[in-house]
KEDRENRO-413849 format. One line per field, with one value per residue: residue in one letter; residue number from 1; y, x, z of N, C-alpha, C in turn. Coordinates in steps of 0.1 Angstrom, whole numbers. Layout:
<recs>
type <- (A_...)
seq <- (NUM_...)
n.y <- (Y_...)
n.x <- (X_...)
n.z <- (Z_...)
ca.y <- (Y_...)
ca.x <- (X_...)
ca.z <- (Z_...)
c.y <- (Y_...)
c.x <- (X_...)
c.z <- (Z_...)
</recs>
This chain:
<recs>
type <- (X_X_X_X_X_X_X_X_X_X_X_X_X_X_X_X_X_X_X_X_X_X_X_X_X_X_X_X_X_X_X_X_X_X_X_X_X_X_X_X_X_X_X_X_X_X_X_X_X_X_X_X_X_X_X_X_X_X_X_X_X_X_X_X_X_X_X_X_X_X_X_X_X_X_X_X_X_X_X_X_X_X_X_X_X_X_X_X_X_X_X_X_X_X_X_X_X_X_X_X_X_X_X_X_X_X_X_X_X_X_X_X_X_X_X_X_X_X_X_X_X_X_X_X_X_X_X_X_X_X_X_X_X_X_X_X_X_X_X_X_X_X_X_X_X_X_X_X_X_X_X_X_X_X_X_X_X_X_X_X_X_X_X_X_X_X_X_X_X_X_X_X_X_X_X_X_X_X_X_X_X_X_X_X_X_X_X_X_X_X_X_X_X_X_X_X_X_X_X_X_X_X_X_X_X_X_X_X_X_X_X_X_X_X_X_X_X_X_X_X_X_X_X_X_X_X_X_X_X_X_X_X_X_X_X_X_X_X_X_X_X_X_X_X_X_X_X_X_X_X_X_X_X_X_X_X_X_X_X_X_X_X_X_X_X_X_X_X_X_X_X_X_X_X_X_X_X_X_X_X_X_X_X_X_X_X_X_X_X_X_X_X_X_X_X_X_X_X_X_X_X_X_X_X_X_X_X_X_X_X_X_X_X_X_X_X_X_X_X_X_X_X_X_X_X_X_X_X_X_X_X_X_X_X_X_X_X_X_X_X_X_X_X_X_X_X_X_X_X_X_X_X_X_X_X_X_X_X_X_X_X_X_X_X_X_X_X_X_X_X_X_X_X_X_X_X_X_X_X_X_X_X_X)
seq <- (1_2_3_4_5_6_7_8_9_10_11_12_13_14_15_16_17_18_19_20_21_22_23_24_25_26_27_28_29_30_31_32_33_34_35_36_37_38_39_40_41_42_43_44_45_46_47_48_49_50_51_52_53_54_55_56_57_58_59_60_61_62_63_64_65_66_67_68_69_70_71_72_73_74_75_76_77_78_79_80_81_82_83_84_85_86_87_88_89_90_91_92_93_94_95_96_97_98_99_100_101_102_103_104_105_106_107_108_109_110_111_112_113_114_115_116_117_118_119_120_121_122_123_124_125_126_127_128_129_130_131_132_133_134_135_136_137_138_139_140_141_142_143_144_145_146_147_148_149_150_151_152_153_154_155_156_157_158_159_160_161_162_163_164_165_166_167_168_169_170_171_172_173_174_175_176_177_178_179_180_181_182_183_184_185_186_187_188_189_190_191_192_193_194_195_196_197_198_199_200_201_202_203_204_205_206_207_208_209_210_211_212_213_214_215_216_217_218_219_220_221_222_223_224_225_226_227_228_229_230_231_232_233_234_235_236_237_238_239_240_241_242_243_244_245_246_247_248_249_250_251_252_253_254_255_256_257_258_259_260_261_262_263_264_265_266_267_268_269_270_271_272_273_274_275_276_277_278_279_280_281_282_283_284_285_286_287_288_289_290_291_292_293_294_295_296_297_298_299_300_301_302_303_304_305_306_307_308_309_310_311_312_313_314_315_316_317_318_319_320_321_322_323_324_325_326_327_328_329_330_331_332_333_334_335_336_337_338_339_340_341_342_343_344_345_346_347_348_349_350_351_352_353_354_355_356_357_358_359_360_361_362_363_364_365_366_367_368_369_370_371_372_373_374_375_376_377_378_379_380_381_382_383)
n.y <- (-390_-402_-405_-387_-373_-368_-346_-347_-329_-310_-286_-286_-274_-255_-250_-220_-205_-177_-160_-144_-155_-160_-140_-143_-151_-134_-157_-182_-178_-193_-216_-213_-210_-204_-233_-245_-239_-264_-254_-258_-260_-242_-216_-194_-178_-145_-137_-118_-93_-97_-107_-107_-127_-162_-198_-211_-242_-262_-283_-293_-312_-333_-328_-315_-280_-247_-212_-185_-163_-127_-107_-104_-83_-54_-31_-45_-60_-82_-107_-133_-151_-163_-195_-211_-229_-215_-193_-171_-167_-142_-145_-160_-166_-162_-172_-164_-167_-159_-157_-136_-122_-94_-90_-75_-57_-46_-32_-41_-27_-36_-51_-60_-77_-88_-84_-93_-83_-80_-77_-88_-110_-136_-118_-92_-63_-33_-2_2_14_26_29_31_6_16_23_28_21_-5_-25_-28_-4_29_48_74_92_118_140_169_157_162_152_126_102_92_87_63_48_36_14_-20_-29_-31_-38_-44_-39_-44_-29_-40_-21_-9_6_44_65_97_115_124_141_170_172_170_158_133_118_94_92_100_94_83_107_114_90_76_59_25_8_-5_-3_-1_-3_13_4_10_33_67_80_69_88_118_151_171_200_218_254_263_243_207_185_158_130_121_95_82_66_41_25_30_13_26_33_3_-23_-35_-42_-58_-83_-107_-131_-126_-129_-126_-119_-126_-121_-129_-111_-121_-118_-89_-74_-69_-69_-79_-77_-87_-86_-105_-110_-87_-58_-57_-49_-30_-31_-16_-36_-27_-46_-42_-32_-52_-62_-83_-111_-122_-144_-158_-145_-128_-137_-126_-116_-88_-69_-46_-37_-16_-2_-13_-45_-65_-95_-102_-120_-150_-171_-189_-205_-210_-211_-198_-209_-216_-224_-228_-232_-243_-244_-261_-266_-293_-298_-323_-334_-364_-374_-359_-355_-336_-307_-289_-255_-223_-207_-226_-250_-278_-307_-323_-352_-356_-370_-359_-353_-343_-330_-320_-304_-304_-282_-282_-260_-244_-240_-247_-263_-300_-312_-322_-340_-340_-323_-324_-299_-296_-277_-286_-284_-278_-285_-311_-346_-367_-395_-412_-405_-401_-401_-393_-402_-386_-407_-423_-442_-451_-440_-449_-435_-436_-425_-423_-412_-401_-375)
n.x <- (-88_-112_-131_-167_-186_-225_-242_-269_-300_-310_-338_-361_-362_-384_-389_-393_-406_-413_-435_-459_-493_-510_-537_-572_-610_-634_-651_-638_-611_-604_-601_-578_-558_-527_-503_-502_-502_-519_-535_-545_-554_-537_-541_-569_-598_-603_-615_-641_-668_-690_-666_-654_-633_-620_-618_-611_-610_-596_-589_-555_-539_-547_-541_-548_-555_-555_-574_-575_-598_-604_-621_-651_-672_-692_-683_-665_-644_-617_-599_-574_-556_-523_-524_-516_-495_-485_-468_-449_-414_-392_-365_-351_-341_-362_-386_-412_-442_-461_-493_-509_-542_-563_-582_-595_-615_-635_-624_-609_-598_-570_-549_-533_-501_-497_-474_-483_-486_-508_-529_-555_-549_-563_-585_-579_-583_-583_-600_-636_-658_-691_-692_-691_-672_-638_-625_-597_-579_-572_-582_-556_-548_-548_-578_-591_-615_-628_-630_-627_-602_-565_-546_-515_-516_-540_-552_-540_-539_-566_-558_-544_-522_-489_-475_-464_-467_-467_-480_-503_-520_-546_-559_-560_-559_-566_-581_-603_-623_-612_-596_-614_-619_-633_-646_-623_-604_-584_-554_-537_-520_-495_-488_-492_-505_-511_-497_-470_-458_-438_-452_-455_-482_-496_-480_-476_-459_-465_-490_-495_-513_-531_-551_-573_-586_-599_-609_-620_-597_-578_-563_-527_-511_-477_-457_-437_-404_-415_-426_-442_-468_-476_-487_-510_-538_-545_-555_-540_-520_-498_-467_-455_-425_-416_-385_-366_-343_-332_-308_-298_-319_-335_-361_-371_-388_-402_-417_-433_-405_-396_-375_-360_-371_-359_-364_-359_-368_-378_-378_-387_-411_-432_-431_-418_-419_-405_-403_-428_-447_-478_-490_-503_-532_-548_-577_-595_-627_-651_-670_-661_-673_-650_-628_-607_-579_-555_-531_-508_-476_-451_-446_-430_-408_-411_-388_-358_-324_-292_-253_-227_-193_-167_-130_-107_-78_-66_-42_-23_-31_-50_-68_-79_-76_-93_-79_-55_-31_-30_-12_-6_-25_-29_-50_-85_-113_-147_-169_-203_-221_-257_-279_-316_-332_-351_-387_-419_-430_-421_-397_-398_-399_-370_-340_-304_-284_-249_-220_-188_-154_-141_-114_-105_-105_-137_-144_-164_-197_-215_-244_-255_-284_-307_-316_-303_-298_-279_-264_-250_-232_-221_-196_-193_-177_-158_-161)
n.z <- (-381_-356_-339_-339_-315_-314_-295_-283_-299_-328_-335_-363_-397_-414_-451_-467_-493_-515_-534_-555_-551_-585_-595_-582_-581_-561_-554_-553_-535_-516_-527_-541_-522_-507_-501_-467_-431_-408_-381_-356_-322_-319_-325_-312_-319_-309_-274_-274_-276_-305_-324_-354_-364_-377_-384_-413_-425_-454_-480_-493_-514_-503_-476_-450_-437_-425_-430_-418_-416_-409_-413_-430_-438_-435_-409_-385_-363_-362_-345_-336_-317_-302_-289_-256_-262_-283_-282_-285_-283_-270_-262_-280_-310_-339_-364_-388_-412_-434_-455_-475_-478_-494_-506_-540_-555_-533_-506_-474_-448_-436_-420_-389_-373_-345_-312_-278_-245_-230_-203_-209_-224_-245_-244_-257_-272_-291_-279_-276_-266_-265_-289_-325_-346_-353_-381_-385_-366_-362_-345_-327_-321_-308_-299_-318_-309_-317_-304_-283_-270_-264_-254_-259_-243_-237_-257_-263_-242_-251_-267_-277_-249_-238_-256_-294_-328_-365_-390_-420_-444_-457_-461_-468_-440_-441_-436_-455_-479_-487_-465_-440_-416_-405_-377_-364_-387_-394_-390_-409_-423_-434_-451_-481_-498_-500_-473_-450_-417_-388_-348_-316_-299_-277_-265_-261_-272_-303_-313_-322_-316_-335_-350_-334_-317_-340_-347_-343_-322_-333_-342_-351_-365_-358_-378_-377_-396_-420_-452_-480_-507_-514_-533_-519_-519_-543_-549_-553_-535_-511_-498_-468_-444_-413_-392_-364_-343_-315_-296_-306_-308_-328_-353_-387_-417_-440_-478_-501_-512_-513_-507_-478_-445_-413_-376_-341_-316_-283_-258_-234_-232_-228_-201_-179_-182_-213_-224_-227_-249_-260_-295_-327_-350_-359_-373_-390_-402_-424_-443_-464_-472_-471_-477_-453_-457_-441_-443_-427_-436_-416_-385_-352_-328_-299_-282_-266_-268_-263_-277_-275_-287_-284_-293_-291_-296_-300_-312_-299_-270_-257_-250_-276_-284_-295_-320_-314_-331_-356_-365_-393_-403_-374_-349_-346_-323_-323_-307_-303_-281_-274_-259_-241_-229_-222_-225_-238_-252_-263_-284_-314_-344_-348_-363_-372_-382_-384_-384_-409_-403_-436_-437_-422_-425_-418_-401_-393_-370_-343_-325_-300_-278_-256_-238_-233_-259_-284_-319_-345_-377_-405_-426_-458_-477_-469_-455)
ca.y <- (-387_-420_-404_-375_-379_-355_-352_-334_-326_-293_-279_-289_-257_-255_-243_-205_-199_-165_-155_-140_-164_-148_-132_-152_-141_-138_-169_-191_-176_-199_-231_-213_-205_-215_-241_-237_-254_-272_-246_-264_-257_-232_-202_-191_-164_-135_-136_-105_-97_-95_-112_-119_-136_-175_-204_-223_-257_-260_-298_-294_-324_-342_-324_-301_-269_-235_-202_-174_-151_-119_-98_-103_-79_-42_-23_-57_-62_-96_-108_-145_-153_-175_-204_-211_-236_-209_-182_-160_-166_-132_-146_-163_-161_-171_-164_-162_-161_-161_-153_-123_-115_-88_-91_-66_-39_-47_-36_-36_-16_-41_-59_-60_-84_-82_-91_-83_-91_-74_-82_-95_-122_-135_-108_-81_-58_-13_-3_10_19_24_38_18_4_30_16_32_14_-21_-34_-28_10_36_48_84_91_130_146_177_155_164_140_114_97_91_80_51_38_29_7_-33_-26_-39_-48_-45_-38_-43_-31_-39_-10_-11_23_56_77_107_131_124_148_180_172_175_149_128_109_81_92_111_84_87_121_111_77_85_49_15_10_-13_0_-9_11_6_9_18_46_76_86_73_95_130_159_179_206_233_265_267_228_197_180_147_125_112_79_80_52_35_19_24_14_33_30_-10_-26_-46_-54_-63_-96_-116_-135_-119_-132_-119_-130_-119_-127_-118_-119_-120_-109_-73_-72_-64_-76_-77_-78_-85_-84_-108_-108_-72_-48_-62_-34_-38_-23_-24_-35_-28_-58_-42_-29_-66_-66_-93_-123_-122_-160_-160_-133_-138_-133_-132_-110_-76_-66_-40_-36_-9_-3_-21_-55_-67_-105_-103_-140_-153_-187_-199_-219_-208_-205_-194_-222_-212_-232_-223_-243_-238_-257_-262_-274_-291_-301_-332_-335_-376_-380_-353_-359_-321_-299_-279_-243_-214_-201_-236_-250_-293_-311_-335_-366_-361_-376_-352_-355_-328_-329_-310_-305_-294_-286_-280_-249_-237_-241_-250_-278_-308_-313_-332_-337_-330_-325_-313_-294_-288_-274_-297_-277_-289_-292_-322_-360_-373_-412_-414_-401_-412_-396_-404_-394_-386_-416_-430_-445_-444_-447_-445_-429_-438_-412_-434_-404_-396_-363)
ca.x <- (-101_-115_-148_-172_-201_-231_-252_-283_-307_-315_-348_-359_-366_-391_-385_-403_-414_-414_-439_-472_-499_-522_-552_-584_-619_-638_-658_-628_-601_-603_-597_-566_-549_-513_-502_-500_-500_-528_-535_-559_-551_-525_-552_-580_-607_-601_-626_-640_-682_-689_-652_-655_-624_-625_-606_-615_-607_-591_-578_-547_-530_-549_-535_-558_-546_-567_-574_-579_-608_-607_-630_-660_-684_-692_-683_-666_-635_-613_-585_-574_-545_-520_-528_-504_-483_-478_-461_-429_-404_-387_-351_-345_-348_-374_-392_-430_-441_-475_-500_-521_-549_-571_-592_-593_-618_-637_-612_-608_-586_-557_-544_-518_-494_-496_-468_-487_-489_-516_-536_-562_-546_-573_-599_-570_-584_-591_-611_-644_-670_-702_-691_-692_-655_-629_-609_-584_-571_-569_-583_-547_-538_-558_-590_-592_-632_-635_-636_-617_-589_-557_-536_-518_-520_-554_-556_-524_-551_-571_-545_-538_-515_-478_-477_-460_-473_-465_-495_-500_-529_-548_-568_-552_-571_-562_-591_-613_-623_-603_-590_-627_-609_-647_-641_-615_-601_-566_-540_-529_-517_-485_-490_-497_-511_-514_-486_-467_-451_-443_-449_-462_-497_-500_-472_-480_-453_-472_-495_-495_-516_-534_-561_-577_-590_-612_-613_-618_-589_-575_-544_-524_-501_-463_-453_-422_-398_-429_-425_-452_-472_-473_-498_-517_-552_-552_-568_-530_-517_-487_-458_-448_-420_-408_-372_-365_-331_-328_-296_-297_-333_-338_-375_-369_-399_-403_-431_-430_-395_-390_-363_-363_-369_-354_-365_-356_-374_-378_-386_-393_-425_-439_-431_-410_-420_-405_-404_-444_-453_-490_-494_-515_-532_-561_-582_-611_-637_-658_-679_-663_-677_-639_-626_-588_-577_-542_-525_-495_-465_-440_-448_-423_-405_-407_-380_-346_-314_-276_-250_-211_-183_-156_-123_-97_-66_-67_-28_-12_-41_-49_-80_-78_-90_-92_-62_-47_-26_-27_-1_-10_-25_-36_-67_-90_-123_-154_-181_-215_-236_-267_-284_-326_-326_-365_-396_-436_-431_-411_-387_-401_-389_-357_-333_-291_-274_-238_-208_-179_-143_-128_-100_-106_-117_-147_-149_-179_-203_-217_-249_-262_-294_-315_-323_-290_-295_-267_-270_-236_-229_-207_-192_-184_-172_-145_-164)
ca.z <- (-374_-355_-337_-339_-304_-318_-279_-282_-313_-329_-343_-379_-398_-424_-463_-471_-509_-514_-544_-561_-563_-598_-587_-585_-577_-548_-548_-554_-533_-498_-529_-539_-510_-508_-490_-451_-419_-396_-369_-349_-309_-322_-324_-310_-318_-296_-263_-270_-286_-321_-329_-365_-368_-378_-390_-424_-431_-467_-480_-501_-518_-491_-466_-441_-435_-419_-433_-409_-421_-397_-417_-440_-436_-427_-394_-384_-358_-356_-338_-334_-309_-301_-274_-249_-267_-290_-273_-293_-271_-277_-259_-287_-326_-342_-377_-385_-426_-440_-471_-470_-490_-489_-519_-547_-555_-517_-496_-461_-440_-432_-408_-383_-367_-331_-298_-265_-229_-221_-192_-213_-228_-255_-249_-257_-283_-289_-265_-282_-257_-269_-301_-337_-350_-360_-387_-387_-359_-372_-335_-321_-318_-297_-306_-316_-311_-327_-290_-278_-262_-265_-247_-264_-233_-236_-268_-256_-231_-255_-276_-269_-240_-239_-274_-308_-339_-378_-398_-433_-438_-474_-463_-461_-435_-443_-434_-458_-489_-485_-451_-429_-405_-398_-365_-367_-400_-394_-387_-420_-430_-441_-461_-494_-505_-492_-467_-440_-409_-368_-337_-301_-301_-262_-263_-266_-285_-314_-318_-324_-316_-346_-345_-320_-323_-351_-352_-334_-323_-338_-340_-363_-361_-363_-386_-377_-408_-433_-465_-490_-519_-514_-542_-514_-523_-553_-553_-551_-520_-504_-485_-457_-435_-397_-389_-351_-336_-299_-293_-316_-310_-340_-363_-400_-422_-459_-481_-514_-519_-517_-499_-460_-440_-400_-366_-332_-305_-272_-256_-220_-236_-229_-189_-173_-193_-225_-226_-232_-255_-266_-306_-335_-360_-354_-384_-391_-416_-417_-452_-479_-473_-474_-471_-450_-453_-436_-443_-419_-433_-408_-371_-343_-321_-282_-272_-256_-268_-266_-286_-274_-296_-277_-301_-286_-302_-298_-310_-284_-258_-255_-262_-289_-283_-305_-323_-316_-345_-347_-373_-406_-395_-360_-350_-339_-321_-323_-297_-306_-272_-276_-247_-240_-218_-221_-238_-238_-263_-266_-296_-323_-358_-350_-373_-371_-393_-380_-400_-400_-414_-447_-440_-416_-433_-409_-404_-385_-360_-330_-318_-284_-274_-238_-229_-238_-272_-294_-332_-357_-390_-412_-438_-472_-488_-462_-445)
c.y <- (-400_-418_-390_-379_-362_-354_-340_-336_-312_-292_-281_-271_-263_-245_-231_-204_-183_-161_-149_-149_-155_-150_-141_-142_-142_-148_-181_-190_-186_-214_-225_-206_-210_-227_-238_-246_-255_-264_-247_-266_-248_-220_-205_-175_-154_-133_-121_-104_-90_-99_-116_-128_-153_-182_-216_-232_-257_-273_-291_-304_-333_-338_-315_-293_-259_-218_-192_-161_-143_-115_-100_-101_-64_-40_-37_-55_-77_-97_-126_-140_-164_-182_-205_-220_-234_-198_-178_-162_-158_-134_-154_-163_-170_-163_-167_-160_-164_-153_-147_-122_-102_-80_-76_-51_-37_-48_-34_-25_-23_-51_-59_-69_-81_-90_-82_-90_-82_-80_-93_-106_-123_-129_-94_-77_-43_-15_6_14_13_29_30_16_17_20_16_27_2_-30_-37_-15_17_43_67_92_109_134_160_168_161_158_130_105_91_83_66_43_33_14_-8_-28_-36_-44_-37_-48_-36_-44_-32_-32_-7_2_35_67_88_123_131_137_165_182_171_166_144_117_98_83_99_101_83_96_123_101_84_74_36_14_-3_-2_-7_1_3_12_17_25_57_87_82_79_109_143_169_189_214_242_268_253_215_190_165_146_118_101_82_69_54_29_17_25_16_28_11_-14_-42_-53_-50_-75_-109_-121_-130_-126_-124_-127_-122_-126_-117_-119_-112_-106_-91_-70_-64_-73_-69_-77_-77_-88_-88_-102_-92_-69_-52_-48_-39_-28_-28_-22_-38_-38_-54_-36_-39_-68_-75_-106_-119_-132_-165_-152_-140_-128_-136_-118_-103_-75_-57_-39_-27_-7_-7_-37_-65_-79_-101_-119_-139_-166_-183_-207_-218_-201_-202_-209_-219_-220_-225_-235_-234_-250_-253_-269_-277_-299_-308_-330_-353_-378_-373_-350_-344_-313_-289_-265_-234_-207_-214_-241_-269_-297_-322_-343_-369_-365_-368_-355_-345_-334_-318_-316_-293_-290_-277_-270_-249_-240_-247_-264_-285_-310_-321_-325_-333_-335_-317_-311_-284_-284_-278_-288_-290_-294_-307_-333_-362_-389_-416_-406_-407_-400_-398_-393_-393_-392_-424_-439_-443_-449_-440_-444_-433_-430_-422_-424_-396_-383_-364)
c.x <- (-108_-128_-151_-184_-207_-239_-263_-291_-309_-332_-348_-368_-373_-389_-398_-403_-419_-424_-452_-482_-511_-531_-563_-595_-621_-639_-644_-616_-599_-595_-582_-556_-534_-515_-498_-499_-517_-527_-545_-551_-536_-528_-560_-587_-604_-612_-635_-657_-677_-671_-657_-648_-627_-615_-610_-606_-606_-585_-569_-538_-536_-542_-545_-552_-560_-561_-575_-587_-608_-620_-636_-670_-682_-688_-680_-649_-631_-601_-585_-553_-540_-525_-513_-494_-478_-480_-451_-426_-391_-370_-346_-347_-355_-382_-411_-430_-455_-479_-506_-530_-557_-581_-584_-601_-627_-628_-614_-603_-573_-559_-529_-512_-490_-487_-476_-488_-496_-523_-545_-559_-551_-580_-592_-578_-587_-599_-621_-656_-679_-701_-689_-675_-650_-621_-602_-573_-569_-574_-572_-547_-552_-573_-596_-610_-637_-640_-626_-608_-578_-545_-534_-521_-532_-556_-547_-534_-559_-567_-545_-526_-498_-477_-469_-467_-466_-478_-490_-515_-531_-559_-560_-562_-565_-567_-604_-614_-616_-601_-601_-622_-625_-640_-638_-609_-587_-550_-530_-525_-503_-484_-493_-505_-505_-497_-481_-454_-452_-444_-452_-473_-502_-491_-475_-472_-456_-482_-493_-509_-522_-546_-561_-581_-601_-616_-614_-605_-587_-561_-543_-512_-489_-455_-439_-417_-409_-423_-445_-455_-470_-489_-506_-529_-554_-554_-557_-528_-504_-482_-456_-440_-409_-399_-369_-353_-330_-316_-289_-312_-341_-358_-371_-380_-398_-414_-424_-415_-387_-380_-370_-358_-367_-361_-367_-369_-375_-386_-391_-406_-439_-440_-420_-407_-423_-403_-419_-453_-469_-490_-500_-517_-547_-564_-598_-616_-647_-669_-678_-667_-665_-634_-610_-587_-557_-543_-511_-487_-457_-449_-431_-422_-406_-401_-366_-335_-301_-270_-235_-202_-169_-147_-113_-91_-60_-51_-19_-20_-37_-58_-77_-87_-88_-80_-49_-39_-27_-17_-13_-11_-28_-48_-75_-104_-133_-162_-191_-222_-247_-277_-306_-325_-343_-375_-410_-435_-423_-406_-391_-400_-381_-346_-322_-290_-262_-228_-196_-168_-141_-122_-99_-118_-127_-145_-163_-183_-205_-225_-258_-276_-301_-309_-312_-287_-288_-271_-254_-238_-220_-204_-183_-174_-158_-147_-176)
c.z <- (-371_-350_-333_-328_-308_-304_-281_-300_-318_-336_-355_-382_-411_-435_-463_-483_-509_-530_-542_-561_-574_-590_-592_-581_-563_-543_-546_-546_-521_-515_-536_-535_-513_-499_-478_-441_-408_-383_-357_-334_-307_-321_-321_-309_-307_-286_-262_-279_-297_-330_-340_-372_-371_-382_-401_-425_-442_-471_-493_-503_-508_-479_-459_-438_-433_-427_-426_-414_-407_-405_-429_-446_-433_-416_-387_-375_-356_-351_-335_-327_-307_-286_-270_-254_-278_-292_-284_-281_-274_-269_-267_-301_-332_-355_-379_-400_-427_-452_-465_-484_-483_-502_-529_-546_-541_-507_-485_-455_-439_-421_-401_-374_-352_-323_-288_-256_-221_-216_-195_-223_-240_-259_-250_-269_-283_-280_-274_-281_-264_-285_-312_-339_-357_-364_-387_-377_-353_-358_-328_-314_-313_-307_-306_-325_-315_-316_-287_-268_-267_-261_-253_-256_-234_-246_-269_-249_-242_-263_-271_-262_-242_-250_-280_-320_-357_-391_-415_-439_-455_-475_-456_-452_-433_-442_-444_-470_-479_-469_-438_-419_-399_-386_-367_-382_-401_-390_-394_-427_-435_-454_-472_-500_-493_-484_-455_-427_-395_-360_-325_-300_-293_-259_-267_-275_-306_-322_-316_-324_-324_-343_-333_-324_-324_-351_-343_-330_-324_-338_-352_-358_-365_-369_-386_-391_-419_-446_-470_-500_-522_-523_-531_-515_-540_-561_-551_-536_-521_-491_-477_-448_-421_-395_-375_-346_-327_-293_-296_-308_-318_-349_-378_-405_-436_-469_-499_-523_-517_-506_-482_-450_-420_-388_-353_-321_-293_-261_-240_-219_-230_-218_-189_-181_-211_-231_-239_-242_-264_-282_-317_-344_-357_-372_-382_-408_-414_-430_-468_-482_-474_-464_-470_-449_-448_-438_-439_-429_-425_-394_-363_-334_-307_-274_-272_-258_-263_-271_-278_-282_-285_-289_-289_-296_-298_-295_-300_-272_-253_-258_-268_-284_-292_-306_-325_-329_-343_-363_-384_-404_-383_-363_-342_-337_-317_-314_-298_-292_-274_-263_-247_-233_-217_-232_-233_-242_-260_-275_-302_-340_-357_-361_-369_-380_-387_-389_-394_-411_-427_-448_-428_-423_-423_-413_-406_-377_-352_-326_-305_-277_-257_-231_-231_-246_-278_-308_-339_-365_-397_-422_-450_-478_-480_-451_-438)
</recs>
């Protein structure tokens, strides 16, 4: 083997840490956050009144890094979104992880993980008239106001539009003392305790229909892939980590290590551009005075590559294609192209990682870049 040409770069990926951090108190929790990333023209507050979303400033190890406080107050709605140069670009895979808190014995309601391309872009959020926040519907999902409707339909309009949802939901609304179902309170009539599930917020196949008669009518939520009884506020940070792959269209989801739960998604929910998907994170508060914090280490890449492997056969001047067979001692030559196809951003920190067989020694490399820099490798160790 006499030369390997690498042409292109790939994406560096960043390491994920999956644990607990021990429970601190209130006053102290923003100084021990995990570590995270610098989200400064990466989010912004959602355009919408009374947003009480935000983004703290936190130094670690001398490093700056942002907090995202949605909620820390009564009767309180937040939402922070992505900016445009950071889009999910749902044609290709892409992962998402972060820390959650959501205190201990002041709990909120939750929060949920939002994809949407609704109209309103940054000022996407429930629609809630004149009427005070309904928890129960985390500032994503429709808004069921304790009216004789009956239509889920109706209750779908109210919802962020074109979107995707993965709530992680620390109040069960379940009706309330022996079921009296007080307005906004029935979403949960399955859950049994704190919970994580997905759905589509503006379909009306997630809600259901309850009541009549004798009684007002109300809706309850259809929770997609829910895993139950999850010990979420109590006072620790929690991983969480989104794994999306394109091609299946599948979204994984795992929560501190635990059992990865999968589900598919329909990506024509989103319209045409699934290049640009806007996302980010909804949260309500309604009367336990409850701080939701989020810390970032893993964002989403919205870029568009492909990679080609071409194999020469140097000593019988012949390319090698799959199935081929070559003899002991040829000299064979690999070719990695990588090619840019799409994206917002430009490629920085890049880093390869190709897989070279065993059973062939490596001399060297030879990678040639853009602009037509070349730089060579040498392999002391024979691969």
């Amino acid at each position: 083997m006499k030369e390997v040409r690498f042409w292109g770069l790939l994406l560096g990926l960043f390491v994920c840490l999956g644990a607990v951090i021990p429970l601190v108190s209130k006053a102290d929790v923003l100084d021990t956050a995990p570590a995270g990333l610098n989200l400064e023209g990466l989010f912004e507050p959602g355009k919408f009144d009374r947003n009480s979303a935000t983004m703290q400033t936190v130094s670690k190890n001398g490093h700056s890094q942002h907090v995202i406080e949605l909620t820390n107050d009564d009767n309180q709605v937040g939402a922070m979104w992505s900016t445009p140069v950071n889009r999910f670009n749902m044609r290709v895979d892409n992962q998402v992880s972060m820390w959650v808190n959501f205190g201990d014995k002041a709990v909120g309601e939750g929060l949920a993980v939002v994809l949407q391309n609704d109209p309103r872009k940054m000022s996407a959020i429930s629609r809630y008239g004149k009427k005070s926040i309904i928890g129960e519907n985390l500032g994503v999902y429709g808004t069921d106001t304790y009216t004789r409707r009956t239509a889920p339909a109706t209750i779908a309009k109210t919802a962020i539009q074109k979107s995707w949802a993965l709530e992680l939901d620390t109040k069960v609304n379940d009706g309330g003392f022996w079921g009296l179902y007080p307005r906004g309170n029935s979403f949960d009539e399955k859950p049994k305790k704190m919970h994580m599930a997905a759905s589509y917020p503006a379909s009306p196949d997630t809600y259901t229909q309850r009541g009549g008669l004798t009684s007002s009518y109300r809706f309850e939520q259809n929770h997609g892939s829910i895993a139950d009884k999850l010990p979420l506020a109590d006072g620790n940070w929690h991983h969480l980590v989104l794994k999306w792959v394109a091609s299946k269209q599948i979204m994984s989801y795992t929560l501190d290590q635990g059992p990865t739960r999968m589900t598919t998604i329909d990506t024509t929910v989103f319209g045409k551009d699934i290049r640009n998907v806007t996302w980010g994170l909804t949260s309500t508060a309604t009367t336990a005075n409850a701080r939701t914090l989020v810390v970032f280490d893993r964002l989403p890449q919205p870029i568009e590559i492909e990679s080609d492997l071409n194999v020469t056969n140097l000593t019988q001047e012949r390319t090698v294609h799959e199935g081929d067979w070559v003899h002991g001692g040829d000299e064979l030559e690999y070719e990695y192209v990588l090619s840019y196809l799409n994206g917002d951003n430009e490629w920085q920190q890049v880093k390869a990682s190709l897989p070279l067989p065993e059973q062939v020694h490596f001399s060297h490399a030879k990678i040639r870049y853009a602009d037509g820099t070349e730089e060579e490798i040498k392999f002391t160790s024979g691969r």
